[in-house]
ZAMARGU-4260 file (C-alpha; in steps of 0.2 Angstrom, whole numbers, plus 5000, padded with zeros to 4 digits):
<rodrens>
0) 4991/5089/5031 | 4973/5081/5026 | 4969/5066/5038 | 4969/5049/5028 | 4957/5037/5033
5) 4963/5019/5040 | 4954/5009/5031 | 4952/5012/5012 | 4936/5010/5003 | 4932/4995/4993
10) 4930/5006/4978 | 4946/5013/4980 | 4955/4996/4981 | 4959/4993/4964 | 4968/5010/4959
15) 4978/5009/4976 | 4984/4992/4970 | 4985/4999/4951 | 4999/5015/4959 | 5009/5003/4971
20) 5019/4996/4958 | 5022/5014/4952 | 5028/5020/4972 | 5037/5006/4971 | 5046/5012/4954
25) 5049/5029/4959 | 5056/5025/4976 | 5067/5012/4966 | 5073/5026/4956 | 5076/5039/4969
30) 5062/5048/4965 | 5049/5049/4979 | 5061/5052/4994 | 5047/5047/5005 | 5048/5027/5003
35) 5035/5017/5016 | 5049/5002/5020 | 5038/4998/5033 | 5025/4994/5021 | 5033/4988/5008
40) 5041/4976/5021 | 5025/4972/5028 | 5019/4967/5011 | 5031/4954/5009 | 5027/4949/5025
45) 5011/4948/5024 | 5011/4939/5008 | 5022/4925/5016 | 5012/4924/5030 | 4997/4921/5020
50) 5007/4908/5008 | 5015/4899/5024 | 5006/4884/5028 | 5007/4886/5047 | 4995/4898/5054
55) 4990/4905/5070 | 4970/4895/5067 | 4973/4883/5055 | 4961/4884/5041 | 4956/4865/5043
60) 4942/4874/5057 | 4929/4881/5047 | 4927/4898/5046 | 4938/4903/5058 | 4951/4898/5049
65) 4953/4911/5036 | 4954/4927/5053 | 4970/4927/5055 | 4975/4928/5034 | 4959/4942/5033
70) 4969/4952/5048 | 4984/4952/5041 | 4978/4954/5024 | 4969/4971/5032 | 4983/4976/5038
75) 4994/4976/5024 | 4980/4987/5015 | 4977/4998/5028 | 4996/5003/5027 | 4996/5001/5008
80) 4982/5014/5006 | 4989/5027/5018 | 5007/5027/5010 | 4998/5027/4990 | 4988/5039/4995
85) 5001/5051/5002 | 5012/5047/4986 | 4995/5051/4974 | 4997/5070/4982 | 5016/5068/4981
90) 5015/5064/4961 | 5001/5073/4956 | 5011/5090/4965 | 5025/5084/4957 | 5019/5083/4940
95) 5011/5102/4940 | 5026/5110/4947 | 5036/5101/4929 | 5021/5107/4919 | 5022/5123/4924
100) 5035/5132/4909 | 5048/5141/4916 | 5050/5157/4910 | 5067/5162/4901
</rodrens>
């Protein structure tokens, strides 16, 4: 198995967040076996947590305020671009093994 980086690239950030709601799909339909709960419960989290008025820094200090959303924030993509990035292989697999005709 390839080793994924923790953190995902800035440049990479908009196709992860383009193929989530496809992961998301397929592991809805039964699909991709190998659904991340933990990130996807993280996500939820995460949003709520950046939505909830009551922080650990309140953003009324200046600066400082913001950390704590940014860390979480991080967080959530970090996970979020390991488990897309293992469902990309998944698919793109997945999709080559259906093209291939089969003989009769």
């Amino acid at each position: 198995m390839s080793r994924f980086s923790i953190m995902p690239k800035v440049g990479e950030i908009p196709s992860l967040l383009h193929a989530a709601p496809s992961m998301l799909r397929d592991s809805l339909k039964r699909k991709y076996r190998k659904t991340p709960w933990g990130t996807l419960t993280g996500g939820i989290f995460s949003i709520l947590y950046i939505l909830n008025p009551l922080d650990l820094i309140p953003e009324a200090l200046p600066i400082i305020g913001i950390v704590d959303d940014t860390l979480v924030f991080g967080v959530f993509l970090a996970l979020l671009s390991r488990d897309v990035k293992k469902y990309l292989l998944w698919k793109s697999s997945h999709e080559k093994s259906n093209s291939i005709p089969k003989k009769t």
